[in-house]
N, C-alpha and C positions, 0 to 999 in steps of 0.2 A: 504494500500500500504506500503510497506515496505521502512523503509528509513536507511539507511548507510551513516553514520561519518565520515572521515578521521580526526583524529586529532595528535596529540604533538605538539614538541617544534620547534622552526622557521629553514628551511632552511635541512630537514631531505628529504626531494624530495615528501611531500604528494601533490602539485598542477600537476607533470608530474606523478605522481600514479591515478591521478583524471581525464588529457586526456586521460591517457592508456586505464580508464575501461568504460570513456564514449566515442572514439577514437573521440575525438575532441581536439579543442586546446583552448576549452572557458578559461580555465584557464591561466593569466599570468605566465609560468615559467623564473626565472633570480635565478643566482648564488648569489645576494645577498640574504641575508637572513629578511625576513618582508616584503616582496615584495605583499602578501596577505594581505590586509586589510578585506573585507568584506566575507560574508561565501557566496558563491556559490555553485545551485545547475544545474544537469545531470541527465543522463538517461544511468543508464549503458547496453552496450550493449547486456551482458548477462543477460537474462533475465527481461530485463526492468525495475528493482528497481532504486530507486531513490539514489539518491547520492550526499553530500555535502562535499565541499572541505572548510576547515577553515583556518583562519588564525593561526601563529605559536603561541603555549602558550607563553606567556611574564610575570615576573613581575614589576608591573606597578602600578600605584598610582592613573594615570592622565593621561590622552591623548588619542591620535590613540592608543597606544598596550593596555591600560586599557578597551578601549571600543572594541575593536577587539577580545582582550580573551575572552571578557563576553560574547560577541558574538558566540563565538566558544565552550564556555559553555554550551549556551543555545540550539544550534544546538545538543551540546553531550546529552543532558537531555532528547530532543524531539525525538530519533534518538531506531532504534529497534536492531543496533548493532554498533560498534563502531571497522572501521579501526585504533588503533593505532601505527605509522609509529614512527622509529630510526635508525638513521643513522649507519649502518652495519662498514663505516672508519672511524668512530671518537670513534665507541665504545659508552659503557653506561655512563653517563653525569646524576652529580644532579638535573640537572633540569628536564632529566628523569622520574625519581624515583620521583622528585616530585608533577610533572604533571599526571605522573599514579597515585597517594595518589588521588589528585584532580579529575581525570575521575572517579576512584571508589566512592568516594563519591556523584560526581553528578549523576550518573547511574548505575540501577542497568542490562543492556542488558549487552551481553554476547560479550567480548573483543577477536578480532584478533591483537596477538601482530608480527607484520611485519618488520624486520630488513634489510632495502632495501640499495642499493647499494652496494650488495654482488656479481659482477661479477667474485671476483676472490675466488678461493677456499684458499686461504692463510687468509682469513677471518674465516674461519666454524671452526679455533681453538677456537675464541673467543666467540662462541655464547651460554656459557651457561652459560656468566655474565648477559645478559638478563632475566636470571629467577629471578633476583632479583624483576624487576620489580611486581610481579605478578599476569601474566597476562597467566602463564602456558605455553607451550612450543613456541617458537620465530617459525616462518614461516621467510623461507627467501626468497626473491624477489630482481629484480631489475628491476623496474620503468620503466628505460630509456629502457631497454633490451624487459622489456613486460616477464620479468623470473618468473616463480612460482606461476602464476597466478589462477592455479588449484584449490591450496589449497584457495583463498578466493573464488572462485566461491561455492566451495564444503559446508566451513563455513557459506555462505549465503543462499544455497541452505536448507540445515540443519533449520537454522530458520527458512526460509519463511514457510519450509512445502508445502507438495504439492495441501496443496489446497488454495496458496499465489492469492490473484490478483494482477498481474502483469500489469503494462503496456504495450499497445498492439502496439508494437513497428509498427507493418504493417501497422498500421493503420492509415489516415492522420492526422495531429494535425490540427482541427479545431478553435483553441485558434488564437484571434485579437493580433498578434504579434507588440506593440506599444515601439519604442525607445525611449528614453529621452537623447538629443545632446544638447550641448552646450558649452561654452569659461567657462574655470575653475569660482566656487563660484557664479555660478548664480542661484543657489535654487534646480539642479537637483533632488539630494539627498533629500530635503526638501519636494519636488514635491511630489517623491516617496511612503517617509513616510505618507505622508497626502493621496493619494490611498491607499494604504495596510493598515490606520487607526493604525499601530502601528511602534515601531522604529524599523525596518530593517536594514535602511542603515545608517554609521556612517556621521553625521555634525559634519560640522564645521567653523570658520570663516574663512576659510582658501582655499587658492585655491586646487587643487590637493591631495586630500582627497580621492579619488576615483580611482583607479586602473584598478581595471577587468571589463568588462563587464559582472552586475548579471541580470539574467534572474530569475526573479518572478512570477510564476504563481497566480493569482489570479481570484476574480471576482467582479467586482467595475459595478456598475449602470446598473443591471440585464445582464450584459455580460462575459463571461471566458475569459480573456485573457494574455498574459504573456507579463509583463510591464520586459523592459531593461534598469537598468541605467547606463550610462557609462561613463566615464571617460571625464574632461574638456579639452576641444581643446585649444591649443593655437596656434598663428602662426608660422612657422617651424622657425622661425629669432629668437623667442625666447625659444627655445626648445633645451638645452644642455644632457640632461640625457636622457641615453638609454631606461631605463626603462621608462619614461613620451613617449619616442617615439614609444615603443611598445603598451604602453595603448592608444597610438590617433590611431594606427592600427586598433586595437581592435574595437574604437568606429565606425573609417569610416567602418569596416565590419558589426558592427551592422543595420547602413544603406542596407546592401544586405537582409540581414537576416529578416527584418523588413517588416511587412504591412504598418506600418502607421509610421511615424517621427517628435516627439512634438521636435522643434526647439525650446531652452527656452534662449531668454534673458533678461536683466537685465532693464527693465523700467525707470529704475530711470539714465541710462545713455544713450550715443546714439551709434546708429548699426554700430557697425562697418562691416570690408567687410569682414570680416570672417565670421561673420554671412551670410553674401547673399554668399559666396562662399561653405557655408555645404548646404545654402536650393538650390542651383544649382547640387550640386549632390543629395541629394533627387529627385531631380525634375526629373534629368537625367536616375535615378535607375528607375523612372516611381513608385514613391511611394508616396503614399497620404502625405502632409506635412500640418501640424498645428504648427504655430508659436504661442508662448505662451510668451504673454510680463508679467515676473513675476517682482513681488514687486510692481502691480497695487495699493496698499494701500499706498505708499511712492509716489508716483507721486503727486505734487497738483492737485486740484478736476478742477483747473482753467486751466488749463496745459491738461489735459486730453483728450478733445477732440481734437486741433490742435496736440498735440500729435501722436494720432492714424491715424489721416487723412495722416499724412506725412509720418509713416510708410507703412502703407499703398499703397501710393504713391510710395515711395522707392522699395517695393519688386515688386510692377507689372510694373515700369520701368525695371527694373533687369533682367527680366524672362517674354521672351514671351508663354510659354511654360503654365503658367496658369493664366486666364484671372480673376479670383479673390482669392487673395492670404487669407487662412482664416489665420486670424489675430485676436485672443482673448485673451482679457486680464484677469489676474488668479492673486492670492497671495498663496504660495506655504504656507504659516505662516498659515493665517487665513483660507485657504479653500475657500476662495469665488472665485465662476467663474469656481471652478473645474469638478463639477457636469454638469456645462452647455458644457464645452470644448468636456468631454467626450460622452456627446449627438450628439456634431457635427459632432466628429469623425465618432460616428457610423452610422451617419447620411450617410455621403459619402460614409463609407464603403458598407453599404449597396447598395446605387445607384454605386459603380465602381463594387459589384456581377452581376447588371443585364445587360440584354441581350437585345438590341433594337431589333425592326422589321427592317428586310432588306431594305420594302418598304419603313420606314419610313426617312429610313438615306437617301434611295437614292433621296426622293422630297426635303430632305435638301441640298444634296448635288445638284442637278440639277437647284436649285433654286439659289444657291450661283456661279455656272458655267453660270447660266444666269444674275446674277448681274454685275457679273465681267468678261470676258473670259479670259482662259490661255492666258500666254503671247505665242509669238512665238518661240521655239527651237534657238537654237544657229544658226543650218542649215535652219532658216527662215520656218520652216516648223508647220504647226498647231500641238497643242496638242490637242487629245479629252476626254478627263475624259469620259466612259461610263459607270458603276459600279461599285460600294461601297456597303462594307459589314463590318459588325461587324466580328474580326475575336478574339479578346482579352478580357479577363477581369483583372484586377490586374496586370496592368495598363490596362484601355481601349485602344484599339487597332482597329484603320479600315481601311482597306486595297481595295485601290483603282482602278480599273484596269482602265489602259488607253491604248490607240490605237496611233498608230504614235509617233512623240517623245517623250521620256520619261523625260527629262532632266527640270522637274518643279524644278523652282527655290524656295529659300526657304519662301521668302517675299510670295510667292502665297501657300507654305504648312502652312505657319504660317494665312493666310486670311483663307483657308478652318478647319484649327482648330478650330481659333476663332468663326463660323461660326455653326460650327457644337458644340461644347459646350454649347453655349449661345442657341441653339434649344431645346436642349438633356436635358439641366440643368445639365451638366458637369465644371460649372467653376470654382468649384475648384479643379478638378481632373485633372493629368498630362494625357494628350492623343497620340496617336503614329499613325503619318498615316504614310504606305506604302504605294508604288505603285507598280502595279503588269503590268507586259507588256502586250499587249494582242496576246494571243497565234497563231491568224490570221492575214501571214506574207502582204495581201492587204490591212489590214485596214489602 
């Protein structure tokens, strides 16, 4: 499969070059400059090749932009051509020149040099200070415009060769799409790398490290699926900077985007309501949620189990919506717990794929209308539940038809959940019952 670079130096427009060609908006863009920390990758439209957006070159000693470049390094080395992106208004910049010196030596694939943010022609006098770089004749583009976009198509097309395999864009992505949520410096990043078995994503002790949401495909305990790390939530009271508030966007969308949603907090302190406030919308999105209490090796061994019971306790008071919240504990450091976490997931995964028998929901459901009956309508009038069916999967879904009033109150949808899970062996899965009128206006 073919993979494609974008790289230079910070703030030249490579992250809205990186929406354009995959038309999404996974990438954070902001007019500050470094706003990219980690290298994320896409699926460009054309043609289905793969695509990595990195962070801006920096020189750097120590820190985020020391391990950000090295990152964007290592993306340039692995990579079978290299976008390299300059700023068309600012003109050519030593740091330029000197960051092409450094792509040519890390790789020998063949370079598209791209002089973007050329909307106006009062620029095209200046574009044959670019050959300095050399990287051979400048293409110019504009990002935001979606201008000149020909010419990489064409650059790309050229290497693939046409007997490239391509990603098969039509075709569904059957990858366990797993998010990683949680309040800034609780191991997410840590998480990560301990799945992918090597460093990917930048740590640190520090909160707010993490930015974009990176989508990783991989394949961890016999399964493909593409792990999301995203960005630390904090509560909007303490959230001044624009950019920190575009990256909580970010993350609460990765909840959409997401199959499964590892909730990760911090063990060694206690939940706060922010926490039960992301696993309530998980819950609500109808997405499998697995809470992961990391830094299980800093908890005392004596503390441990009244520990977990009171967590426990907390999330299924919170949330009537699932009748056993899976609650496992992991060290993101050592690895332990991780291998087992991932089993559960796909334990459930698999049970929210299948498909009950009709007959059998409905001696559930008949049996649970004979333990309890509907209450009576507003207008005193009987409800009759008369069939249920499986109508969902991903989230389970069973949709109920009833006769006479319809106006079930929620105390009685929340009893035929609970009801119907605890049969099913659905308790840790989010369930959705509708009700359907019944189409016969004497019943």
């Amino acid at each position: 499969m073919i993979k494609i670079t974008i790289a230079g130096r910070p703030n030249t427009g490579k992250s809205t070059l990186f929406n354009a060609l995959t038309g999404t908006r996974d990438a954070l863009v902001h007019d500050r400059p470094g706003v990219t920390r980690d290298t994320i990758s896409g699926i460009m439209k054309h043609g289905g090749y793969t695509l990595y957006d990195t962070a801006g070159l920096e020189n750097a000693r120590s820190g985020i932009a020391l391990d950000s470049t090295q990152m964007a390094f290592d993306a340039v080395a692995s990579s079978d051509a290299i976008l390299f992106v300059v700023d068309g208004r600012v003109g050519i910049t030593n740091q330029d020149i000197e960051w092409a010196k450094l792509v040519r030596r890390k790789t020998k694939a063949p370079v598209l040099l791209l002089v973007n943010k050329c909307e106006s022609e009062k620029r095209l006098n200046n574009v044959h200070e670019f050959y300095k770089l050399g990287f051979g004749e400048p293409t110019l583009i504009s990002a935001e415009h979606k201008r000149g976009f020909d010419e990489i198509f064409q650059f790309i097309d050229k290497i693939a060769g046409p007997d490239a395999q391509q990603t098969d864009t039509n075709n569904p992505d059957t990858r366990i799409k797993i998010a990683v949520l949680g309040q800034p410096n609780v191991g997410k990043s840590t998480f990560v790398n301990r799945v992918l078995g090597e460093k990917k994503q930048i740590v640190m002790d520090a909160p707010g490290i993490t930015r974009d949401t990176v989508k990783i495909p991989t394949k961890f305990y016999g399964r493909d699926i593409l792990l999301m790390d995203t960005a630390g939530l904090r509560r909007k009271a303490g959230v001044t900077d624009d950019v920190e508030t575009l990256s909580a966007l970010k993350s609460l969308d990765a909840i959409e985007k997401a199959d499964v949603v590892i909730l990760m907090v911090d063990a060694t302190k206690n939940i706060e309501n922010q926490a039960l406030g992301i696993a309530s919308r998980v819950y609500n999105a109808g997405k499998i949620l697995c809470v992961a209490l990391n830094k299980w090796d800093l908890v005392e061994p004596e503390l441990r189990d009244e520990k977990l019971l009171k967590l426990k306790h907390q999330f299924s008071n919170s949330f009537h919506q699932i009748i056993k919240p899976m609650i496992l504990a992991v060290s993101a450091e050592t690895g332990t717990g991780v291998q087992n976490m991932f089993r559960r997931i796909y334990e459930q995964w698999d049970i929210s794929a299948a498909q009950a028998p009709t007959s059998l929901i409905n001696r559930i459901v008949e049996k649970l209308v004979a333990d309890r009956q509907p209450p009576m309508s507003r207008l005193k009038r009987p409800m009759k539940i008369k069939f249920a069916r499986q109508t969902g999967r991903h989230p389970m879904k069973i949709t109920i038809n009833v006769g006479g009033a319809s106006d079930i109150p929620e105390s009685y949808t929340r009893y035929l959940r609970r009801g119907l899970a605890t049969a099913l062996k659905w308790e840790h899965l989010p369930i959705i019952i509708e009700y359907e009128k019944s189409d016969n206006p004497f019943d």
